[in-house]
N, C-alpha and C positions, 0 to 999 in steps of 0.2 A: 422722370426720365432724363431729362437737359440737366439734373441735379448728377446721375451716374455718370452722364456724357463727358461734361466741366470734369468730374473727379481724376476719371478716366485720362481724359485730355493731357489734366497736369500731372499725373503719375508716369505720362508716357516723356513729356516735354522735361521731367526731371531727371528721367533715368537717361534721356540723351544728353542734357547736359554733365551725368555722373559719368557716363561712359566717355564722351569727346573729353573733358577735365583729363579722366585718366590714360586714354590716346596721349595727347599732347605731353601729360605726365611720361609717358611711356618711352615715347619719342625723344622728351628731353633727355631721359637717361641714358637713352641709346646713343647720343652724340657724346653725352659726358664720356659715357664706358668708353666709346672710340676715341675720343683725345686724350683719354687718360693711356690705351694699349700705343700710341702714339708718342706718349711720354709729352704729351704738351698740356701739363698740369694747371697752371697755370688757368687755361681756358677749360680745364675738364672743372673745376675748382667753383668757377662762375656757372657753370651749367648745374650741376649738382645743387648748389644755396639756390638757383634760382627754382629748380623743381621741388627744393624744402619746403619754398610758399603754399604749397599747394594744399589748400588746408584738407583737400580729397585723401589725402594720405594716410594709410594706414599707419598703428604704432609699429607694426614690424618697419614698414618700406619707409619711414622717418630713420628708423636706429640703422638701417640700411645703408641709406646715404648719410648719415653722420658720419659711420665707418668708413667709406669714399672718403667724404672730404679728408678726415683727419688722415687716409693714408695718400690722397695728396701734396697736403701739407708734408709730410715725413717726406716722400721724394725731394721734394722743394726745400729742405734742410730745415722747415720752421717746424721747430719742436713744442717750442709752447702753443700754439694753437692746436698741431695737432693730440696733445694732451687734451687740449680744451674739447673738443669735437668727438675723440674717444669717449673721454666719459661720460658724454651728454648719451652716445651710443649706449654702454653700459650701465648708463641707470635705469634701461630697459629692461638690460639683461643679464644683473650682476653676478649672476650664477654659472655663465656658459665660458667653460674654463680653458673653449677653442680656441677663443681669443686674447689670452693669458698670455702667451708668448710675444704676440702684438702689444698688447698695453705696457710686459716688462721693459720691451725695446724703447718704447716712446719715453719710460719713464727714467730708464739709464740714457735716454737722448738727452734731457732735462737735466739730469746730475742723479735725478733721484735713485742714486745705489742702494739704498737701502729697503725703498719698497719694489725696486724692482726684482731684487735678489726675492722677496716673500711673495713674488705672482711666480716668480719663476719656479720655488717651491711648492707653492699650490698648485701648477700645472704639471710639476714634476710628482706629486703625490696620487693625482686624477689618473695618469696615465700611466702610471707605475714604470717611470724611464730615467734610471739613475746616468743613462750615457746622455740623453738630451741632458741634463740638468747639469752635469759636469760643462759639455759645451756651453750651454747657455750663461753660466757665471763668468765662461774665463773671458767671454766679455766684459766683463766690470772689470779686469785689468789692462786696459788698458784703454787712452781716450777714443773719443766717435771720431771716426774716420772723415767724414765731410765737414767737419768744423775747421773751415780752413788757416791754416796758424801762420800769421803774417811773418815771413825769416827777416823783417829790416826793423823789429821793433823788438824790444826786451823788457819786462817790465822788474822792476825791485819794489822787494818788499820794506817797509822801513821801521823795523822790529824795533827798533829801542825807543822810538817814542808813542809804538802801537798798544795800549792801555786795554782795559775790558773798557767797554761801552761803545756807546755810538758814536760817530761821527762824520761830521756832516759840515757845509756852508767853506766847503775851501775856496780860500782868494790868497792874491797875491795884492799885498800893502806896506808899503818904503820899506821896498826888498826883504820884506818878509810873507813868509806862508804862515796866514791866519785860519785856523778849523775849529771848530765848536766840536765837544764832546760832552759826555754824562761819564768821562772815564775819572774826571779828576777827582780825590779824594774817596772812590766808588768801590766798596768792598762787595764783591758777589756773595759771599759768604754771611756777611751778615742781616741779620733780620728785619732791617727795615730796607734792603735793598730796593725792591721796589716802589718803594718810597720818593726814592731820590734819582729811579729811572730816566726821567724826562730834565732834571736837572744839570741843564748846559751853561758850560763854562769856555769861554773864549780862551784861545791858546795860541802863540805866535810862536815859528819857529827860523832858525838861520839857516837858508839856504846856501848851498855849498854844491853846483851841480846836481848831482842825482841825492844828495845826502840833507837831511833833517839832522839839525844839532839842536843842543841849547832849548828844547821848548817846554815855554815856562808858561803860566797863565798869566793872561794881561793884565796890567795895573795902572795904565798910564790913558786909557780912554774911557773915562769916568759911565759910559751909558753904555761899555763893555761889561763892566765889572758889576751894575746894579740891576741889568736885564739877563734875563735867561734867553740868549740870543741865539736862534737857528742856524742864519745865514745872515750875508750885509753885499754889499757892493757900493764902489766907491766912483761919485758922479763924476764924469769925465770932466778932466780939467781944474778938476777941486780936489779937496778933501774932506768933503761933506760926505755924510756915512748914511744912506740908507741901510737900516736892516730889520730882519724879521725877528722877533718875539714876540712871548709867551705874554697875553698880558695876565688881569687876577682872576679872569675865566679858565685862564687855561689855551686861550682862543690865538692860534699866529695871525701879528698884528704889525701892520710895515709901521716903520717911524722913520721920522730921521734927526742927526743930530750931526748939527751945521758949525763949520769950523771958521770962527771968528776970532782975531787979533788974540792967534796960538792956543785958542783955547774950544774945547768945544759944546756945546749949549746941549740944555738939556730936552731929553727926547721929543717930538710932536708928532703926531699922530698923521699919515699922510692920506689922504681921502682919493681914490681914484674913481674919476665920476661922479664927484660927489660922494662916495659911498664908502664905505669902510671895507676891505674886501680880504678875506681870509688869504693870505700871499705867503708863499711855503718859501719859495727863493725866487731872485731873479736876475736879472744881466739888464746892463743898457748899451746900446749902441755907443759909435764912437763919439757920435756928435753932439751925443747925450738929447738928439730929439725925440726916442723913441724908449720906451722899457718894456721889456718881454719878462711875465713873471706866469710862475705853477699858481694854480688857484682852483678849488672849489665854488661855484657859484652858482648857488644851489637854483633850481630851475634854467639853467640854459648849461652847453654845452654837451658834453658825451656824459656827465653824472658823476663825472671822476675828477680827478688835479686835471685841468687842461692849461698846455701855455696861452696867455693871452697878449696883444700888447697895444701898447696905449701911446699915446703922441701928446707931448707937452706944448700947451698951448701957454704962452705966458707964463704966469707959474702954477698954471693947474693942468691936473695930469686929466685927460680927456677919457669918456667912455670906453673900457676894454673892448676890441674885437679879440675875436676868438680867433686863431690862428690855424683853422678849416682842418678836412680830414685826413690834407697827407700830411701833416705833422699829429695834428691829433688822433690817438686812435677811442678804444672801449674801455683801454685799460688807462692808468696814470704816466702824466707826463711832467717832468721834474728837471732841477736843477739846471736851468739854462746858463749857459756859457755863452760870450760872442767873441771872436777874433775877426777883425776886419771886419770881410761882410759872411762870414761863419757861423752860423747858429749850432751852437752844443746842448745836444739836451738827453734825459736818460729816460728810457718809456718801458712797461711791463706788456702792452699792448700790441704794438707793432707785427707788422705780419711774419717779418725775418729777424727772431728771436733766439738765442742759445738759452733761453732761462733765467726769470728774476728782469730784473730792470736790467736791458743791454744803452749801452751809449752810441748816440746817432749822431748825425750831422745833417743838415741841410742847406744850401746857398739863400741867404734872405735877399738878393739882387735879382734870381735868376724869375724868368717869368714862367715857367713849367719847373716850380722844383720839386726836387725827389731825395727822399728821404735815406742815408744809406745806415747803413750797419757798421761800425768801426770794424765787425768781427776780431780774432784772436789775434794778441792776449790783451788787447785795449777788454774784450768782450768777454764771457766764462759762463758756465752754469749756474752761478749764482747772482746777485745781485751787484751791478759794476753802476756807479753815476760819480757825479761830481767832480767830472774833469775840467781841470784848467791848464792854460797854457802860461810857460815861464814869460815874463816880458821879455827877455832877451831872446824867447826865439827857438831855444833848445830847451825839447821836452817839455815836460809839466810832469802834473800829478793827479791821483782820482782817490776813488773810495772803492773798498769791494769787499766781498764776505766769501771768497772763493776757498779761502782757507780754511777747511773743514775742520782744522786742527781746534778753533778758535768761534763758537757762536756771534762773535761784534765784527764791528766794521774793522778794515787796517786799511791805511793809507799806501798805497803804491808810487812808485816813481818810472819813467820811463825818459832816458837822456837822451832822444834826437826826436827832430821833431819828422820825420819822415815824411815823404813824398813817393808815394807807389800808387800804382791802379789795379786794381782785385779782375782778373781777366776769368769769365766763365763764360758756359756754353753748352753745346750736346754735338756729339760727333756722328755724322749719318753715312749711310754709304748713297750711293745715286738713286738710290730706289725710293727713298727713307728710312730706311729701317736704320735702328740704334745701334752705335757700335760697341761695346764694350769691351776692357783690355788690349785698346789702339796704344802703342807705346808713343810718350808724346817727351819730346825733349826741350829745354830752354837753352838757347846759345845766345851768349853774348858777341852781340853783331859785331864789334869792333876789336874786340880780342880772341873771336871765334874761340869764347873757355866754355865748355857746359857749364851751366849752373848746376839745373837739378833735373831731372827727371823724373817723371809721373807716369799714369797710366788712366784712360777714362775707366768710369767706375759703373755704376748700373744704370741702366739707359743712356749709356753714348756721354754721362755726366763728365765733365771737366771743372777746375777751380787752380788758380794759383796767381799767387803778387809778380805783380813788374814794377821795377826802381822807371818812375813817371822821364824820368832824366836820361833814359838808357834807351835806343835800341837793341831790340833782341829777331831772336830767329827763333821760328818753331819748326820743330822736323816731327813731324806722323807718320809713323809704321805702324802695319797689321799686313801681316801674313794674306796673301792673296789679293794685295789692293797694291796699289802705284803710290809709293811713298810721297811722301808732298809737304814743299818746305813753303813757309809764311813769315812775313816781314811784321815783325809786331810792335811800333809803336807809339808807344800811348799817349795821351794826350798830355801835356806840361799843364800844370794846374797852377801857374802861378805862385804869391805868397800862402792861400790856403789850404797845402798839401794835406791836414788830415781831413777833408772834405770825404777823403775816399770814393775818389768816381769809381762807380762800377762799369767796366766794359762786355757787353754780350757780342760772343758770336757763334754762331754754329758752324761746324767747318763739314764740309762732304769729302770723302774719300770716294775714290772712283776704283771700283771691282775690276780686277782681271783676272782674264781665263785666255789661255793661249791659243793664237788661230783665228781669233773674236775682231768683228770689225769696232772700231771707234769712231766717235766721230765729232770734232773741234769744228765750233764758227768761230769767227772774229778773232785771227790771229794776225790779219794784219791789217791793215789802215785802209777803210773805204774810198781808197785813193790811188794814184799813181805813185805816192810815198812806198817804198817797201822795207816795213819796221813790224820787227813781232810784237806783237802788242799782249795776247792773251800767254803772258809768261808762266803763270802759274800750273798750267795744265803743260807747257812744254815742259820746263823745269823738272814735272814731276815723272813726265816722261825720259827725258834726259838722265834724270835717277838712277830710273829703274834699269836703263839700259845699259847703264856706266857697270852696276851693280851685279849684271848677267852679259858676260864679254860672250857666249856663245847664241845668241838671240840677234836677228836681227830685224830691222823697222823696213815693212811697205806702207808707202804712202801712194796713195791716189788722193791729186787736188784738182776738183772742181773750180773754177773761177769766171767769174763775170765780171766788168766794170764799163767794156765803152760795148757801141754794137758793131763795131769792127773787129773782125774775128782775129785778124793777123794782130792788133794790136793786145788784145786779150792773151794771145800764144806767145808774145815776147813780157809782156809785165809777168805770167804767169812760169815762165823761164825761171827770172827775178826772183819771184817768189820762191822757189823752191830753192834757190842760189842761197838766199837769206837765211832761208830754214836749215841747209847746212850747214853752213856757217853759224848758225847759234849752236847747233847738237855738237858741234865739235868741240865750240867754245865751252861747251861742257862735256868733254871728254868723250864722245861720240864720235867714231871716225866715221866720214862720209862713204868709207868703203863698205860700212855695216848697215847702208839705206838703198833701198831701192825704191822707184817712184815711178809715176805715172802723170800724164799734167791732161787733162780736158777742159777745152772752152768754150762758152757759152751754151753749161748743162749745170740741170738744176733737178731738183728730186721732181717727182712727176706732179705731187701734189703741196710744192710751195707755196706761197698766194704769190700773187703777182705784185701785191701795193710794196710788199717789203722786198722786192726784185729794186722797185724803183726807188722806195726810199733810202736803201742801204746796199745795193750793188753789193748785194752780199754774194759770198765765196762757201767751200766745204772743202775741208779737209777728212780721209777715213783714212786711217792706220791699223794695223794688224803686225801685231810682234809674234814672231814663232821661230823653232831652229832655223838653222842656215839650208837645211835640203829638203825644207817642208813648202808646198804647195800654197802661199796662203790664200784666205777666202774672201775676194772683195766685193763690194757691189758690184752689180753686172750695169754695164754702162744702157743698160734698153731700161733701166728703171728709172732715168732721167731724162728729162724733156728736152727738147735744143728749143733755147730762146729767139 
């Protein structure tokens, strides 16, 4: 009996724990769903992988939220992951051709036109709809809309010394541009090509601004010309040559080969930690105390190339630290660059990806740093690393395979070195909700010229570059809202402008309906002072009214400050004196305001602590024709103090 009782017991103690599991399962989804209908991906993003854990999960309610996350990601503009999180979903369910349309998009998000065009045809064959299918291609003419294309950068291509093969390890050495390739002497065509695949040859060329001339392969750095050389870097202050090669395994092998009375020695073997450590490329800082290199190291790190870097003690290079998770990600991290205190580096991992290895930057000074995106045309669908900057300051150069024309790498140029900040955000109206097709302007503050103009995109999205060195003006319109201009700018980043700081902000648009009360705090100074202070909301006010000469403004102003009532009725005089005097100053004539002043009244249910901390005030306004009635608070829904 105490045998069925026990059984009994934990069959019931089990099935509570399988049902609360999938509550709390349940629950998590429902908060993800909701910040995802919210458009705050982001956090919908982390709730979803966090209810993935759940090992209660069924196969369907796993391939469920895969499909979540990856169409997170895709709002969020990172396209390779959400590829990555599709087809985890999809190996589910390879067959269900609802989702076709979805995977074609993420895959023309990627660059990948060619299989996307073949989901788009299998889903045009399922559902026999040759008009879907026609739409759905004449997207692969032209590029993805949210890949935002930086206007103060241009990149070239530099076709006459761009060969078949690869290349890789660009540096700049006594004013020359040195890169390794397998182009030289490399015939595609013939039969032992792959053969001779991996076989790199060191190449120097003349720089000429944005222009490659003259590149011949090296003959004058004797441990150039007898290693099969990757990459190299040249220690600060010398011209001793670390670099990677190929040693007789096959295995990339750091050496270096030391520059002595004009001559330089031959290769040795550099041991970091002791250890011999498989090293793809790397950078040193300026003061040559520190070297950040790519590396596999098998048993630690993410499993992949991770940067690591290591600090010269004397003359031995110390234990590598790994260089943590916002620089590292799951996937590979490669060719480090350093300018000043700039870390350059190129990763296939990273959360904000256009596809292939994008090039990143992060502050190695900064105590919270954050990894950004170079994005477009530093950035592309395909595979972009290897950038360096010119010693003098203007431009550099990189590697990229963006040219479909062409399977191998080509080397690109780009001639300034720019300074801009990547400004995004989501546009809401007062309510929250998303705005989309808000017309949003750039003016240059000081010579009031447009730039450009834009439009937010789906969920209230926003994106576009500001010159770091400029202020500008933002002006937002959307039909039934109160137009509203912002002062945008950006922060000066100093000598390391391609850091690309990202700037977030969300901006609220404020709805109008004619007749409707409003209602402004804190427009002037919790003081005797009488200065407008919350200008953004007049301003936009002042807009709208310049912009409709037959509309006119009731204000009723609440105000408190001392408990002397008469003195309350002359500052709030003031008050209202000031507040004409700004609308006119913005094209408002005072003869198109009508107003009301009350003192010491407060809504019925203010608190009373923020009475005292802030002597705070209320302004209600209502705009409507000139012979219309309008509708204000009734003065018995406020309390007398």
């Amino acid at each position: 009996m105490n045998f069925f009782v026990k059984h009994a017991f934990r069959v019931v103690v089990l099935a509570a724990m399988f049902f609360s599991a999938s509550a709390v399962s349940a629950q998590t989804t429902s908060k993800a769903d909701a910040a995802f209908n919210k458009a705050e991906y982001a956090n919908a993003l982390q709730l979803y992988k966090k209810n993935l854990n759940n090992e209660k999960l069924s196969v369907s309610a796993q391939s469920a939220i895969c499909h979540k996350i990856a169409k997170c990601y895709m709002e969020l503009d990172y396209y390779r992951p959400a590829r990555q999180w599709f087809e985890k979903m999809m190996q589910q369910n390879p067959n269900n051709t609802a989702i076709y349309p979805l995977y074609a998009e993420i895959l023309r998000c990627n660059g990948s036109y060619l299989d996307a065009l073949s989901y788009y045809y299998r889903y045009s064959s399922a559902v026999d709809d040759t008009t879907k299918l026609e739409s759905m291609r004449s997207l692969l003419l032209y590029p993805v809309g949210n890949n935002y294309q930086n206007p103060f950068v241009t990149l070239n291509g530099q076709y006459s010394i761009n060969t078949f093969g690869k290349k890789r390890g660009l540096q700049f050495f006594n004013g020359k541009l040195f890169y390794s390739t397998t182009g030289y002497m490399l015939d595609p065509s013939a039969s032992d090509y792959n053969d001779h695949i991996n076989d790199y040859h060191v190449f120097q060329s003349d720089v000429s601004g944005k222009t490659l001339a003259n590149s011949l392969p090296v003959s004058d750095i004797p441990v150039f010309v007898r290693n099969r050389v990757l990459s190299f870097a040249v220690y600060p202050g010398t011209n001793d040559l670390y670099f990677v090669a190929l040693n007789k395994k096959g295995v990339p092998t750091l050496y270096i080969s030391q520059y002595i009375d004009s001559t330089y020695s031959n290769k040795k073997e550099v041991r970091i930690g002791g250890k011999s450590l498989p090293v793809e490329s790397l950078a040193f800082t300026p003061d040559g105390r520190k070297m950040i290199f790519s590396a596999y190291i098998e048993g630690k790190g993410s499993g992949n190339n991770d940067l690591w870097m290591s600090k010269l003690e004397g003359k031995n290079w110390q234990e590598p630290v790994n260089m943590g998770g916002v620089v590292n990600s799951h996937g590979d991290e490669i060719t480090p660059f350093i300018s000043g205190s700039t870390l350059f580096f190129s990763s296939n991992g990273q959360t904000e990806n256009y596809g292939g290895f994008d090039i990143y930057s992060v502050s190695l000074d900064s105590p919270k740093p954050e990894v950004c995106n170079l994005k477009m045309p530093y950035n592309s669908f395909a595979d972009d690393f290897c950038l360096v900057l010119s010693p003098d300051g203007e431009g550099g150069f990189l590697v990229s395979t963006r040219d479909t024309s062409m399977l191998d790498d080509r080397i690109y140029s780009f001639s300034e070195k720019p300074n801009y900040t990547f400004c995004k955000g989501f546009v809401y109206d007062n309510s929250g909700r998303s705005l989309e097709g808000v017309n949003i302007t750039i003016v240059d503050t000081l010579s009031d010229k447009v730039l450009y103009m834009t439009k937010s995109g789906k969920n209230g999205k926003y994106g576009f570059f500001l010159d770091s060195a400029k202020p500008y003006r933002l002006e937002l319109e959307k039909e039934n809202y109160f137009p509203l201009k912002i002062e945008a700018n950006p922060p000066k980043q100093g000598d390391e402008t391609l850091s690309n700081p990202t700037k977030k902000e969300n901006i609220i648009l404020d709805g109008f309906e004619m007749n409707k009360p409003y209602k402004i705090t804190g427009i002037f100074h919790h003081t005797a002072d009488v200065e407008v202070q919350n200008t953004l909301r007049l301003s936009s006010l002042a807009t709208f009214l310049k912009d409709n000469p037959n509309l006119v403004l009731y204000v009723h102003l609440f105000g408190y400050l001392s408990e002397e009532e008469d003195f309350n009725e002359i500052l709030n005089k003031k008050r209202i004196s000031t507040l004409l005097g700004y609308l006119q100053d913005h094209g408002v004539m005072s003869s198109r305001v009508r107003y009301e002043t009350y003192e010491n009244l407060l809504p019925t249910d203010f608190p009373d602590v923020e009475i005292k901390t802030d002597k705070t005030y209320l302004l209600y306004f209502v705009i409507c024709p000139q012979k219309t009635r309008p509708v204000l608070p009734k003065t018995k829904e406020f309390r007398r103090l």
